[in-house]
N, C-alpha and C positions, 0 to 999 in steps of 0.2 A: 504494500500500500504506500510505503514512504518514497519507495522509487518511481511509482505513480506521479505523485505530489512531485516529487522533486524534477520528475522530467517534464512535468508540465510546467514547470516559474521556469524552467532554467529554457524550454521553447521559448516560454513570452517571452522573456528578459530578453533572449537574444535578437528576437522579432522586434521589438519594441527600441532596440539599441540601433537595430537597423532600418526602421521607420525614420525614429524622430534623428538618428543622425545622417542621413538621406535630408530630411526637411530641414534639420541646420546648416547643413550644405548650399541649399538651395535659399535661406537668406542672409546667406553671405554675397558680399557684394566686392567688387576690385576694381580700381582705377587707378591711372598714370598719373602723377602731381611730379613735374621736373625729373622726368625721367626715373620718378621712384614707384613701384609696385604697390598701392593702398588698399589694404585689405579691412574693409567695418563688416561685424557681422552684428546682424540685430534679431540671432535667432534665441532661442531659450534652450541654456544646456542642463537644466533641474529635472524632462523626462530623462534625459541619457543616463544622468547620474541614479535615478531610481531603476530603471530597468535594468544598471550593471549589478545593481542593490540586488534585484530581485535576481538576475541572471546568478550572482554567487549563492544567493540564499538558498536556491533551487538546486544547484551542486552542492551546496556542505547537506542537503535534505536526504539525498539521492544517493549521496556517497558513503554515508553513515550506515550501519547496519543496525 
């Protein structure tokens, strides 16, 4: 059962890392200012960080006996 649980956070987690850092990618923004490469990004990295959350929490679940 716990390997259940844990292979299912540790899917989302990785799904969800790969969603929202996909979408962070895509509002990030780049421009030339004097020949210099300017990179703003105005995406939100708080899903990435909970999906890695849940992405380990779902491996130490899964991993345990």
């Amino acid at each position: 059962m716990k390997r259940t649980i844990g292979g299912i956070l540790s899917a989302a987690g990785l799904l969800g890392i790969l969603y929202f850092g996909y979408q962070y990618l895509q509002d990030t923004e780049s421009f030339d200012v004097l020949g210099t490469n300017v990179t703003v990004s105005s995406g939100d990295y708080v899903p990435i960080i909970i999906s890695a959350v849940v992405l380990v929490v779902g491996i130490l679940i899964g991993w345990k006996k």
